[in-house]
C-alpha positions as CSV (number, residue, x, y, z in Angstrom):
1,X,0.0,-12.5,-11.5
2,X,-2.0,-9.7,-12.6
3,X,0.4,-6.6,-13.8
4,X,-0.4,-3.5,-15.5
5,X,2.4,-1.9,-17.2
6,X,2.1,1.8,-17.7
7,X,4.4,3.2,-20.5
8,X,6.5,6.1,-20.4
9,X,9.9,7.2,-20.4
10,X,13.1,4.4,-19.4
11,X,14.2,7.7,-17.4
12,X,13.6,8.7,-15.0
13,X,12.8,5.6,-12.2
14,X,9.3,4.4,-13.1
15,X,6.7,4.2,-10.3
16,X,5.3,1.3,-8.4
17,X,1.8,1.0,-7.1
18,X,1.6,-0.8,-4.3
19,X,-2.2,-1.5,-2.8
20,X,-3.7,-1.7,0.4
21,X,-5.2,-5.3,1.8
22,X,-8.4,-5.6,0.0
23,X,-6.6,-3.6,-2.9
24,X,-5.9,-4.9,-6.3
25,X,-5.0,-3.0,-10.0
26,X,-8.6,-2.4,-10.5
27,X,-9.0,-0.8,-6.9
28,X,-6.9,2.2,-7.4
29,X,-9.9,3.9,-9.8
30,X,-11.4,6.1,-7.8
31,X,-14.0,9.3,-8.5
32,X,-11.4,11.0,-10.4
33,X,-11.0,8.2,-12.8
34,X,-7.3,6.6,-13.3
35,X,-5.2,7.9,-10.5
36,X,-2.4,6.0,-11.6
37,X,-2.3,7.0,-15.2
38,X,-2.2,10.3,-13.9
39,X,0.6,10.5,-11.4
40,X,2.1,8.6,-14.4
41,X,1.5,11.8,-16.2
42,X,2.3,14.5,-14.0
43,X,5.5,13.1,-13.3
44,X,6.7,12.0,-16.9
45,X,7.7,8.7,-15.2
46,X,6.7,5.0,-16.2
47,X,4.3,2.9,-13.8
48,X,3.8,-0.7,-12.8
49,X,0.8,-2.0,-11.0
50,X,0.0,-5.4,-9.6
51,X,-2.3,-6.8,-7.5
52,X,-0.3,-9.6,-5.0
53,X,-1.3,-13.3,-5.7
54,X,-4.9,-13.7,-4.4
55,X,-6.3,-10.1,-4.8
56,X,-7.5,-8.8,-8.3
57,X,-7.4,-11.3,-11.0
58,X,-4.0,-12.8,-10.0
59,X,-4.1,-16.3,-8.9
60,X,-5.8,-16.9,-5.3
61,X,-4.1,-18.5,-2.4
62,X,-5.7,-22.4,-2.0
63,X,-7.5,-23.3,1.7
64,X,-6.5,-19.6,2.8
65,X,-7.9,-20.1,6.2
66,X,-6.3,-23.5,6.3
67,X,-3.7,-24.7,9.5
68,X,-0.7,-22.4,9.2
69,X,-1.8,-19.8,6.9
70,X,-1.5,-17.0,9.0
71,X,1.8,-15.5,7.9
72,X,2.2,-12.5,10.9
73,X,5.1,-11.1,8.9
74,X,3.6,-11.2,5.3
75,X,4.3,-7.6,4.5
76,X,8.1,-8.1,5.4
77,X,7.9,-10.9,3.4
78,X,6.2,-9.3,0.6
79,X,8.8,-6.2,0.7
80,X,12.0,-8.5,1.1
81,X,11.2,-11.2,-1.3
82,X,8.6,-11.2,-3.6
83,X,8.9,-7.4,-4.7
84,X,12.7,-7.5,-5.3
85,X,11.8,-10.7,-7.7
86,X,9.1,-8.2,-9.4
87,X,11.5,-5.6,-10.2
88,X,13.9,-7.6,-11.5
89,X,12.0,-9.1,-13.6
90,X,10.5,-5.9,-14.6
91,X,14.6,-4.3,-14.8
92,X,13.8,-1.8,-12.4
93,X,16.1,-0.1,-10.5
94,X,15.5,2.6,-7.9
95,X,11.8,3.0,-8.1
96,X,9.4,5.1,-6.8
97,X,7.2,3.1,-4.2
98,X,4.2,4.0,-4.1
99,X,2.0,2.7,-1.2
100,X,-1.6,2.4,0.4
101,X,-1.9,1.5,3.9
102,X,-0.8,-2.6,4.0
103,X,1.5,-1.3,0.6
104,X,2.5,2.0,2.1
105,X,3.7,-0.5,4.6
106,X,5.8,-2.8,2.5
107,X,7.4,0.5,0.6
108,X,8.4,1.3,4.0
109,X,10.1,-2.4,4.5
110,X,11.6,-2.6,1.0
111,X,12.9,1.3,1.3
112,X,14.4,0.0,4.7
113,X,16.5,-2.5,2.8
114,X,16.9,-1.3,-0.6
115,X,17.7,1.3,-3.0
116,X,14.7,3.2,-3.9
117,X,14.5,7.0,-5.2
118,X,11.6,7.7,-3.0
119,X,9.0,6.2,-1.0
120,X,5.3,7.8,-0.9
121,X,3.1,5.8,1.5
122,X,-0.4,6.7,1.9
123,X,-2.0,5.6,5.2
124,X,0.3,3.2,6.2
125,X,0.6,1.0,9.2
126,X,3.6,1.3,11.6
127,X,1.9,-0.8,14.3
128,X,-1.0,-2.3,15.5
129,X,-3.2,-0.1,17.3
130,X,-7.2,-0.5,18.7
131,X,-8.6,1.6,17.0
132,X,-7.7,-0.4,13.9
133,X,-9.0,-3.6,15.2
134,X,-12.3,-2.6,16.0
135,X,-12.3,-0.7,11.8
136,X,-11.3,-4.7,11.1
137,X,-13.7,-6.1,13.1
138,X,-16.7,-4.1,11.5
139,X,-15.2,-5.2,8.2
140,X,-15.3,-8.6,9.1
141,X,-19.1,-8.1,10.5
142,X,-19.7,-6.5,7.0
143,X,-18.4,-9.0,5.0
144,X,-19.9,-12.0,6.9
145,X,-23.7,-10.0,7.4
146,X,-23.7,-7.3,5.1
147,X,-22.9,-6.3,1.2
148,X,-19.3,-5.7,1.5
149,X,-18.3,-9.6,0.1
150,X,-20.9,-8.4,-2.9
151,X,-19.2,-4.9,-3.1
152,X,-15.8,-6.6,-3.5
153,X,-16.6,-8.9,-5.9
154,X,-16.1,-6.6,-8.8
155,X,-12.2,-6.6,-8.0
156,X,-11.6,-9.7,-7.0
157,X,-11.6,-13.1,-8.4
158,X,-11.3,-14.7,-5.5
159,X,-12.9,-12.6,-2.9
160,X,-12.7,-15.3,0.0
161,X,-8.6,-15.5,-0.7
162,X,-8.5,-11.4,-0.3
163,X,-10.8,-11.3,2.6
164,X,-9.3,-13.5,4.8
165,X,-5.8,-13.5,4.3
166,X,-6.1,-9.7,5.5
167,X,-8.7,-10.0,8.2
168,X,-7.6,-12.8,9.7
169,X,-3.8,-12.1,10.2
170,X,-4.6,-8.5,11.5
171,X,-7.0,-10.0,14.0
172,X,-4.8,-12.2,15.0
173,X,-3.3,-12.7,18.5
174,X,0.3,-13.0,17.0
175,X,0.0,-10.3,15.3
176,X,-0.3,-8.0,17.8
177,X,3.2,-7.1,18.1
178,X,3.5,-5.9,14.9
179,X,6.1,-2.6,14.3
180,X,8.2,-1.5,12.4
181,X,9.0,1.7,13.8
182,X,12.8,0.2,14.2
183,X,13.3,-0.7,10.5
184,X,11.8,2.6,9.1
185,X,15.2,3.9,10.7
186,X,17.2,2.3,8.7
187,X,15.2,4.3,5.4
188,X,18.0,6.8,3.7
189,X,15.7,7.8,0.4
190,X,13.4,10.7,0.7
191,X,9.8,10.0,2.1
192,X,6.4,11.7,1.5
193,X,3.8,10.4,4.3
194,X,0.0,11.4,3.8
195,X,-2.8,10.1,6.0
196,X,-6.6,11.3,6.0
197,X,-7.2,13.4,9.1
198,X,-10.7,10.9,9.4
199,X,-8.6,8.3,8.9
200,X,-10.2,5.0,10.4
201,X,-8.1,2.8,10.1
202,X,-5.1,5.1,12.0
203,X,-4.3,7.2,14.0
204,X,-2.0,10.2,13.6
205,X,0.7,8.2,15.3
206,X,1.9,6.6,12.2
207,X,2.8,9.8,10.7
208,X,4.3,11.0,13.8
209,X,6.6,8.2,14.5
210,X,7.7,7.8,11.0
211,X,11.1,8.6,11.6
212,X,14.5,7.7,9.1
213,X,17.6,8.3,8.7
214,X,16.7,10.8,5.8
215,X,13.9,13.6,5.0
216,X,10.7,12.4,6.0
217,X,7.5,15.5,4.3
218,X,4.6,15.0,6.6
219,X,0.7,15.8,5.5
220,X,-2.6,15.5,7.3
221,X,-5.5,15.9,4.8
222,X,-9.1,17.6,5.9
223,X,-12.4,15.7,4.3
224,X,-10.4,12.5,4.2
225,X,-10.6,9.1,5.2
226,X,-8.0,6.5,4.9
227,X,-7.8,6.4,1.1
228,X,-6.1,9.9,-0.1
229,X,-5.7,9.0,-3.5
230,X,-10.0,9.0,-3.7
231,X,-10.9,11.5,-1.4
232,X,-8.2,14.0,-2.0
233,X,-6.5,12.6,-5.3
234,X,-5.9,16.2,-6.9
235,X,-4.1,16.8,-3.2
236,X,-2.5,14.0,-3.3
237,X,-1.6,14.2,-6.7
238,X,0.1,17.6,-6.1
239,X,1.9,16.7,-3.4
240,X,3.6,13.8,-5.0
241,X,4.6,15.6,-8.1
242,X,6.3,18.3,-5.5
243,X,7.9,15.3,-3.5
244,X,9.7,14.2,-7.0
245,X,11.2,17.0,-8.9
246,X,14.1,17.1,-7.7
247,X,14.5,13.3,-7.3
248,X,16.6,11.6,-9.9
């Protein structure tokens, strides 16, 4: 698996990166350069990056569009098993999630079942709607016709593994009933929720039906699409630091 540590202080609880479905460790560089590194900064906190096995260079996921790989319930999975294995192995307790889209998602499901300080999810999916079909389906058309398999070479090593094991689950017909509008409930940590008021790939839904059982801080960015951390990361960056001072 392919893991960036970011080093910092053992206190307070380090942040965790947690990236979107064509998303990897190299995919959170955007314009402003190392967006990690620098919420790692501005908060004085530790970070860990990964990309999840077959996206970035970690290992890729054999025959992905074989009989029965279509996992419907991969990001519970991901946030229920295979991250609590992560920070255990990493001794980290009570992170900060934070998540983009697919991994704004899976903060969500891990904060819903475990102790976190605080979960900052970026674009993240509550449940399936149209609107984000039909983004899936052009990516799909632009992967299969156009230059976006090219464009994601660069960050994968296995492009065909990331690709498919996204696209094909979300366009699914099982996966239709996806929500989890009913476990976010069960969230007690603090939450910071950001989407891209030209968000694509979501409506404003998923911010407004966020709901927990503790503070949830709502923001709708102008000039932004569905990643904040690239088209608003100085925005985005505020806001974060702001969500976590008085955390710990």
């Amino acid at each position: 698996m392919e893991v960036r540590y970011i080093r910092g202080p053992e206190k307070p609880a380090p942040l965790v990166f947690l990236h979107e479905g064509l998303g990897s460790v190299a995919m959170w560089q955007g314009r402003s350069g190392d967006w990690p590194a620098q919420v790692c900064q501005a908060t004085g906190r530790a970070g860990w990056v990964y990309s999840r096995p077959g996206y970035g260079q970690s290992a890729s996921i054999p025959d992905v569009r074989g009989t029965g790989r279509l996992k419907p319930d991969y990001m519970h999975r991901e946030a229920w098993d295979q991250l609590p294995v992560l920070l255990k192995d990493w001794r980290v307790q009570r992170p900060v999630l934070v998540g983009h889209s697919d991994g704004g998602t899976i903060a969500l499901l891990h904060a819903a079942r475990f102790a976190v300080t605080a979960c900052v999810v970026m674009a993240p999916h509550l449940m399936v709607e149209e609107m984000t079909l039909r983004a899936i389906e052009t990516a799909k058309k632009a992967y299969e016709e156009g230059d976006l398999r090219q464009k994601l070479m660069r960050y994968h090593a296995d492009v065909d593994s990331a690709f498919w094991q996204w696209n094909d689950v979300w366009l699914s017909k099982v996966f239709r009933s996806f929500d989890i509008r009913e476990e976010c409930k069960n969230i007690t940590a603090p939450v910071l929720a950001i989407q891209g008021a030209n968000d694509a790939y979501g409506s404003l839904r998923h911010l407004n039906e966020l709901i927990t059982a503790g503070t949830v801080s709502r923001h709708v960015l102008p000039d932004c699409g569905h990643s904040p951390h690239k088209d608003q990361a100085q925005q985005s960056l505020e806001l974060l630091v702001e969500c976590l001072k008085d955390c710990d």
